[in-house]
N, C-alpha and C positions, 0 to 999 in steps of 0.2 A: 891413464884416462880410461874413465871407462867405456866400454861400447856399446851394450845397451843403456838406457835414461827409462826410468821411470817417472812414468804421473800418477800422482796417488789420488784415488778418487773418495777415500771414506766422507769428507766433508761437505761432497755434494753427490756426484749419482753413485754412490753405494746405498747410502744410505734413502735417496728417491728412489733407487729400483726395490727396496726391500722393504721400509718401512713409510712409505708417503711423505718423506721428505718430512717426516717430523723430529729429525733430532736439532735439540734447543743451543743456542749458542753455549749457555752454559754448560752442556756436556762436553763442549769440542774444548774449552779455551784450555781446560787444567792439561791435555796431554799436547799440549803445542807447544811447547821445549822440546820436546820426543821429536813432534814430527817436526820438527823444525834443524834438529839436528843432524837427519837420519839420513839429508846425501839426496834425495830425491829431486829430479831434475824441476818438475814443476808440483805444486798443490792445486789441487781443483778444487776452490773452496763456494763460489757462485755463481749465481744463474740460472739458467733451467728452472725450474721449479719453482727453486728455495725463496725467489724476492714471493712470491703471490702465497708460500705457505707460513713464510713468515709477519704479513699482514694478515692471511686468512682463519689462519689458523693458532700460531706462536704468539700474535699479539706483540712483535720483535720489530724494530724499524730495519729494512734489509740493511738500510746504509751503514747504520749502526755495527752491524754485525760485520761490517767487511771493515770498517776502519776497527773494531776491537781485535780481529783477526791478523791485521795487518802488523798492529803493534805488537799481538802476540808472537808472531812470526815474520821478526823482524832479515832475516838473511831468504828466508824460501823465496821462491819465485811462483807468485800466484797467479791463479790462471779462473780467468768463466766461460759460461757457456753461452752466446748471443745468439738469438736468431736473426742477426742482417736482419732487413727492414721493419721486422717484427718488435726488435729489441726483446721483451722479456714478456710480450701480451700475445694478443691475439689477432691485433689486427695492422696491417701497415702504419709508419708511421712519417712523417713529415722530414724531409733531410736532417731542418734543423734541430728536431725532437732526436735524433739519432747522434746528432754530433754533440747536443749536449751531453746526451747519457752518457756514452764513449768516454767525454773528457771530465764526466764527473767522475765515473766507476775509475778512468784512468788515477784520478787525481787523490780517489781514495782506498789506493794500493793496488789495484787489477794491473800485471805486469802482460800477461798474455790473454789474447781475446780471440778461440776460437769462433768461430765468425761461419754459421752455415744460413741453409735456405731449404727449405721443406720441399721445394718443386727443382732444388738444382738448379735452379734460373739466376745464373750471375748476376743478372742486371739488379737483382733485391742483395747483393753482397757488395758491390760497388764504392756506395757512401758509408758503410762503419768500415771496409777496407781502409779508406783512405781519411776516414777522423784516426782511425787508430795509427796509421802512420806519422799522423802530424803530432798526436803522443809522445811519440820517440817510444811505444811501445811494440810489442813482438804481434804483429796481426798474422793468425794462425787461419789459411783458407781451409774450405770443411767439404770433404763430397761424403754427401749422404747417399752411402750403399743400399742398392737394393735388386733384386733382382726382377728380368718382366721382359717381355715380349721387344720394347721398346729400350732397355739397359742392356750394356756391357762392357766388358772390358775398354772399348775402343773410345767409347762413349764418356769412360771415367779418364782415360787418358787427355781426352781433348778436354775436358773442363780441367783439369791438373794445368795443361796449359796456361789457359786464358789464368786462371788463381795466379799461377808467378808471375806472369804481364800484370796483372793488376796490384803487383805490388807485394804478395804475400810473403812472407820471410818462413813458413815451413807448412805441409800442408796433412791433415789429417783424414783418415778413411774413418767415416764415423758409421759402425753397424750397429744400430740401433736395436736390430731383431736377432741379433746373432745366425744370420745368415750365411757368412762366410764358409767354407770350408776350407778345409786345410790345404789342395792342391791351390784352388783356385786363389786362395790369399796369398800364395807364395807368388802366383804368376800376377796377378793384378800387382804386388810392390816390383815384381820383379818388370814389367813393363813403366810401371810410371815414375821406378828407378831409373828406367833411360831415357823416360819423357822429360825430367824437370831435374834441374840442378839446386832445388832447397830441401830439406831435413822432410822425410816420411811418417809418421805419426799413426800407428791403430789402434783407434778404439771400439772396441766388440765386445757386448755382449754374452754372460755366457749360457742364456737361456737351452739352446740346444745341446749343450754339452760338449762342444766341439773346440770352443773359444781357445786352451791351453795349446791345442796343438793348429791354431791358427796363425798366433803369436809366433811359434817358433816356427812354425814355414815362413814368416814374414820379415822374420830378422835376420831367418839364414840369406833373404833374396835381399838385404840391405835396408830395411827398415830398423831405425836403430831408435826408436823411438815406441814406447808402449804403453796402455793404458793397464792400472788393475786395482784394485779395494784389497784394505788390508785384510786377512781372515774372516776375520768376526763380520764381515757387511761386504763378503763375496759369494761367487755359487748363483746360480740361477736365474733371475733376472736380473740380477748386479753381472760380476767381470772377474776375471779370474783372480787368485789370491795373490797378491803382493812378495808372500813370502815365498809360495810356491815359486812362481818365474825365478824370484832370487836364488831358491835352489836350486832349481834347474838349471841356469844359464854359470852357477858358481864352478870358478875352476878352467871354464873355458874360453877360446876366444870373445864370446859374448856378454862375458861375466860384467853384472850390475854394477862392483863395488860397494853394494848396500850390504851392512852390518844385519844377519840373520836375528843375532841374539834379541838388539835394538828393535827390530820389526817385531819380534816375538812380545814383548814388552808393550809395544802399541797395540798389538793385536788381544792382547787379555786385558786392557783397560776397556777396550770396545765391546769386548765378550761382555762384559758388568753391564756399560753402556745400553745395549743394545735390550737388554731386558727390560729395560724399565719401559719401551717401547711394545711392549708387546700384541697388546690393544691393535695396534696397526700393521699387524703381520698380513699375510693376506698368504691365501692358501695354494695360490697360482705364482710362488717364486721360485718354485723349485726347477728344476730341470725337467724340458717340455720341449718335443721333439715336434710338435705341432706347430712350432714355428717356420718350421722347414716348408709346409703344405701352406698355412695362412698366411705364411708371414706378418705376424703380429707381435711387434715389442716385448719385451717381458713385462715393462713398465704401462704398457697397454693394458695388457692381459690382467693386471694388478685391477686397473683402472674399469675392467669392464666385468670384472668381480663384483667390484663395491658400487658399481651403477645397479649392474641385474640384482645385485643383492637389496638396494636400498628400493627396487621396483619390487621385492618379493617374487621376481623370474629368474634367478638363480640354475633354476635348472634347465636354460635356453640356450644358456653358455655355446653347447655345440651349434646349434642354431645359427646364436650370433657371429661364433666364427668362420662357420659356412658361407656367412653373407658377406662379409668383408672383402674377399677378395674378389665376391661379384660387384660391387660397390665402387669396390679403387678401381674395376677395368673398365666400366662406368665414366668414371674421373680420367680417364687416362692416366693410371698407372701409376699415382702420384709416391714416394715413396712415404714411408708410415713413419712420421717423425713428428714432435709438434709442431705447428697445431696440424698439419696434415691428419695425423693419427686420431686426435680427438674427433677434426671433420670426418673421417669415414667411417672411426665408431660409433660415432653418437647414430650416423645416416642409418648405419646396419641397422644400432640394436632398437631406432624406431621401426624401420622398416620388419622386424620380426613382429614387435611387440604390438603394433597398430596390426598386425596380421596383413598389411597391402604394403607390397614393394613404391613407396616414394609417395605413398597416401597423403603423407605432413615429410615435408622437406625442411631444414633446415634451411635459415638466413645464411649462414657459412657456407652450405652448398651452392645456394644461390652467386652468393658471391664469387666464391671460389667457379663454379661455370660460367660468371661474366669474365672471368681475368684480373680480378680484384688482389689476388695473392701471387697472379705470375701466370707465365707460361704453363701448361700443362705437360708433362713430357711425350704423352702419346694420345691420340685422337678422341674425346670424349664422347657421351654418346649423345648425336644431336636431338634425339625425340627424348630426351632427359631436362637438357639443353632447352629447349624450347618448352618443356613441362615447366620448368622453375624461373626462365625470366622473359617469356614471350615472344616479343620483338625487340626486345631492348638491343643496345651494341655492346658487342663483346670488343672490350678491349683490346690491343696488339702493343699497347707503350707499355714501357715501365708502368707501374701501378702509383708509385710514389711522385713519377711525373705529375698523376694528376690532382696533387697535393696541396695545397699552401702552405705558407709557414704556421703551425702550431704554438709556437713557443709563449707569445704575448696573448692571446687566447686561454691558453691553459693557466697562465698566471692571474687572470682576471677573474675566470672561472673558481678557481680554488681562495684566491683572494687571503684575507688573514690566516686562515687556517695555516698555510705553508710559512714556517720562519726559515725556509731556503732553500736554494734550485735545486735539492735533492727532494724535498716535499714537492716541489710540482711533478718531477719527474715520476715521483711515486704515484700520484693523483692520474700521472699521463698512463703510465700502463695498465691502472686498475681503478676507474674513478667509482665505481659505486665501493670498493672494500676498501678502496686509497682513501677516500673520503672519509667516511667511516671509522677509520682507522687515527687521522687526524684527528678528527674531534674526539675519538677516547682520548688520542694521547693527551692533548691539551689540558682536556678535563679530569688529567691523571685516575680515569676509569679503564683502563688497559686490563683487560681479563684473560688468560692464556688459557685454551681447552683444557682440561685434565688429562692426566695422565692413566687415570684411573675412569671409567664411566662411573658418573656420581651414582649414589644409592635411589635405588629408588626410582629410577630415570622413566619407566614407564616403555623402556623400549626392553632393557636387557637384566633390569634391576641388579640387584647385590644377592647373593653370591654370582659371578660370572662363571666360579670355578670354585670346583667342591665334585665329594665322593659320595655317588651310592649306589647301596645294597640290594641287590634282589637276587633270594633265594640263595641266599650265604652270599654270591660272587659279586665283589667288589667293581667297581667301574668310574675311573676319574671322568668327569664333563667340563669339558669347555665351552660356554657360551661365546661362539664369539661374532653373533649377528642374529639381526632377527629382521621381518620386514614390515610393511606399513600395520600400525592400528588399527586400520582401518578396514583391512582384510575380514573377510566371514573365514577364512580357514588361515590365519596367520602361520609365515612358514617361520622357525627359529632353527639356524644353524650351528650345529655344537662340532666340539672334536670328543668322541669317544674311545679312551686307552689311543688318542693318535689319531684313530679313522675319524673323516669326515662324515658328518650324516646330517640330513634336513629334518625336521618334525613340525608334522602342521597341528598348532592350538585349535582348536574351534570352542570359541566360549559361546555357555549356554545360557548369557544375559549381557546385551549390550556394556560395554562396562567404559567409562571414561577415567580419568587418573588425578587427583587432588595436587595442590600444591609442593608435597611432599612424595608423589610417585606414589603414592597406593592407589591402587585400584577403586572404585567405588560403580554403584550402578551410576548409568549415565542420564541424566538429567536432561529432558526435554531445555534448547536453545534454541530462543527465537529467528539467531541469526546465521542459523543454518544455509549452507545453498539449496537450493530445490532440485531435486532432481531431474537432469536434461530425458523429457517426454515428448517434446516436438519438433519438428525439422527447424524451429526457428530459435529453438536453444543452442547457445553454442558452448561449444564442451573444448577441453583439452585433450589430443589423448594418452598423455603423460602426466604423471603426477612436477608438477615443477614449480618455481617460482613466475610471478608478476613483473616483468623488468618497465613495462608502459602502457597505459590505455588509451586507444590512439582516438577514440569518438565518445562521445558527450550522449545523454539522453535526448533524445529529438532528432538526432543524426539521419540522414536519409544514406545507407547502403545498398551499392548492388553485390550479387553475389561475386564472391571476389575476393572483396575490399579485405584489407586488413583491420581488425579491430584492437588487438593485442598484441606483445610480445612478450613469451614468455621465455623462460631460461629455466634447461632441465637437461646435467649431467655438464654444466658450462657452456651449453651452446645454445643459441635464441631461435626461435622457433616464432613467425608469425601465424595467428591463427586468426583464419580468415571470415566472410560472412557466407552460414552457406545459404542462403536465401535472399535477395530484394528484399527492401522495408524499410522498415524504421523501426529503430534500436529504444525500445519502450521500458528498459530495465537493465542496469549493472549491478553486478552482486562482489565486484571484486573493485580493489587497488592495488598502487603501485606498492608492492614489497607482498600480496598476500601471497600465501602457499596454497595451490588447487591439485587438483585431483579428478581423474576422469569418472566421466558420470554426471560429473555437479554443472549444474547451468550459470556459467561466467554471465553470460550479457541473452539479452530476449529482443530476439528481432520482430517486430508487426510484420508483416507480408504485405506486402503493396497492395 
């Protein structure tokens, strides 16, 4: 028998922590004989991510994708990722919304269901606990590692407890930031080796560099249990390489049993793989030692790339990461995992970019200081507190207590569109793309993003990549981002022979883009917004989407009021009135794309 067990993660977070969770079902299905064969204790095939990029993005029905996974890998024992009361969105959900999911995903091959909570707060792990029990499945409890004034060893011991009380059959340290180090991972298994009598589990991270020799402190203290991505989709913000631990641990007491050569084989089919992906590389996965001071995910740090970069503040980065950890002490401490992580990214990198700490707050924050997602672990800050919900009451129950049933709601809501309880449940986690997503399929309009940015695109055109000359010396360019249009000094970010470098355009004639992405000068449009001139324009101050327009023309507001909601980097954002009056002008709807500067809605002054 063997004595270490691998989980393979190439199928789901190798592939989220490096490439945005966009490899296609089609890439995985052809080498799943391979991994199916290869002896691995579990496959980490969904979850996390993959349901919301496979409607958002893939144009793939998630469910689809785990029943073709299923049959492809008919002997493995597969495994996802839930977030307890979260399930797979972003915000709590209704018991019975929890128990369908559970014994749907159970019903369509999920053998094992790690099962975490973003605030560590049992009470949101409770009810997928015990649907995944009544499964006859493997319910896997999850303590979310992190470190802080308010965490520790003792601390992760006592919730190791309460997880096998409530039922867990084996329990996973999940390091999200790769945090760990090597002494302290040995003594954390090695303590909650004598706290709890079920199977030990880690998963880390290898952002810091440290993850390989976390591992083996971890197994030498009896953790026999590991997570890692095979070659090709390990390193950096992904987890150590699959093959590596295999050679490392072969030969001795710990030895995997996994077949090197076989691993080797799976691992240059994903080398191919992985290219075709390149478009979604992101230049923050490499090994990054700034985890250690921020503590910020690798898959964060991905994430908060592609946000500053799609704001054109790219180069705030350090900025942003400075805030973040004033942010989560703020929150009390919460650890950075989703949606945690997205909540105190998005907080930061407004808080930079608006230039005023908590200027424009986030709905999620708001929420998140009532007690809407749980306990906080350590003391939040009350003049934050009472910035974002007044006098309101902050919660002390479970959050899900103050619930009702979902289930006959969401089916009414969604109506024909769904032909079965895996369509509602799609529509429950993500109803404006779940939505959406139905009606392509229906309408057999289903469009999967490119692979390739089409020509012409007006953002990054064709060639993306190509060679030039100056002054004899040769230089490869990579385009691989550029920021708003709309910019007077547009930044575009290349790789040069390797290096990163930004270049700012400045065009010397307004120019707008035809049908086909060429350029042309830009044509005066009647249906421009006007630019915000008066304290009674109300502006955004992010560039984002429209998700609702909460008043009518004729509306009498006081200053305050909410007039909008908008959604920018996935988190909603009410923006408010800043003047008494009455609302004499909208210039937006619900789905428009704005942009600071531009006057949304025109308040009259009392």
């Amino acid at each position: 028998m063997p004595r270490t067990h691998i989980t393979e993660l190439v199928l789901r977070d190798g592939h989220q922590s490096l490439i945005a969770t966009r490899m296609r079902t089609a890439d995985m299905l052809p080498i799943c004989p391979q991994l199916d064969a290869a002896g691995y204790w579990s496959l980490e095939v969904w979850g996390g991510a993959t349901f919301d990029a496979c409607l958002r993005y893939l144009k793939e029905d998630p469910w689809a994708r785990l029943r073709q996974l299923r049959e492809a890998l008919p002997k493995a024992r597969l495994q996802m990722l839930l977030r307890g009361q979260n399930l797979l969105g972003y915000r709590h959900y209704s018991d019975d919304v929890v128990s369908a999911f559970v014994e749907r995903a159970a019903a369509g091959g999920i053998d094992v269901f790690r099962i975490f909570d973003a605030l560590n707060d049992t009470r949101n792990l409770e009810t997928a606990i015990r649907a995944v029990k009544a499964t006859g499945k493997h319910a896997q409890g999850t303590i979310s590692y992190t470190t802080s004034p308010v965490h520790g060893i003792e601390t992760f011991t006592a919730m190791a407890r309460e997880l096998e009380q409530l039922g867990c059959d084996s329990i996973a340290i999940k390091d999200m930031a790769g945090l760990l180090t090597p002494m302290v991972a040995g003594e954390l298994v090695r303590r909650l080796e004598q706290a709890v009598d079920i199977p030990l589990h880690l998963h880390m991270h290898a952002t810091a560099g440290v993850a390989e020799m976390c591992q083996l402190k971890a197994v030498e203290n009896g953790c026999e249990h590991i997570d890692t991505a095979i070659s090709a989709f390990a390193g950096g913000a992904s987890h150590p390489p699959t093959e590596s631990m295999v050679a490392a641990f072969a030969g001795t007491e710990y030895d995997t049993g996994l077949d090197l050569n076989a691993l080797q084989e799976i691992g240059f089919y994903f080398r191919e793989v992985r290219k075709k992906y390149h478009q979604f590389e992101s230049d923050f996965t490499g090994l990054d030692t700034r985890v250690q001071i921020y503590q910020v995910p690798g898959g964060m740090i991905s994430n908060l790339y592609s946000q500053l970069r799609e704001q054109g503040e790219l180069g705030r980065m350090n900025e942003v990461l400075a805030e973040i950890p004033r942010v989560r002490e703020d929150l009390g401490y919460p650890p950075l995992v989703t949606p945690t992580s997205q909540i105190v990214g998005t907080q930061a990198v407004m808080n930079v970019l608006t230039g005023a700490r908590y200027k424009s707050i986030t709905n999620e924050v708001k929420l998140y200081l009532q007690g809407r997602y749980g306990r906080a672990p350590g003391e939040v800050n009350a003049m934050l507190r009472q910035q974002a919900i007044g006098n309101e009451d902050v919660i002390d129950v479970r959050p899900a207590d103050l619930l009702t049933p979902e289930m006959d709601n969401l089916r009414g809501e969604i109506g024909e569109l769904a032909q079965s309880e895996e369509d509602v449940l799609t529509y429950a986690m993500f109803p404006e793309i779940g939505r959406e997503f139905l009606e392509h399929r229906n309408n057999g309009t289903l469009v999967p993003e490119p692979l390739e940015p089409p020509p012409g695109n007006g953002d990054m055109g064709r060639p993306t990549e190509f060679n030039v000359t100056l002054h004899g010396e040769t230089y490869h360019i990579w385009v691989t981002g550029a920021g708003h249009k709309s910019q007077e000094k547009r930044p575009f970010y290349l790789s040069v022979d390797g290096v990163p470098e930004e270049i700012l355009l400045e065009s010397l004639e307004e120019l707008e883009y035809d049908e086909g992405g060429a350029p042309r000068p830009k044509q005066p449009r009647g249906s421009n917004r006007p630019r915000a001139t008066q304290h009674g324009h109300v502006t955004t101050s992010m560039p984002g989407t429209v998700i609702d327009v909460l008043v009518e023309v004729g509306a009498a507001v006081n200053a305050g009021d909410p007039l909008l909601v908008a959604e920018a980097m996935k988190m909603e954002t009410e923006i408010q009135a800043p003047i008494a009056g009455k609302v004499s002008a909208i210039h937006i709807a619900k789905g428009d794309r704005v942009n600071p500067d531009e006057t949304l809605l025109e308040i009259e002054p009392a």
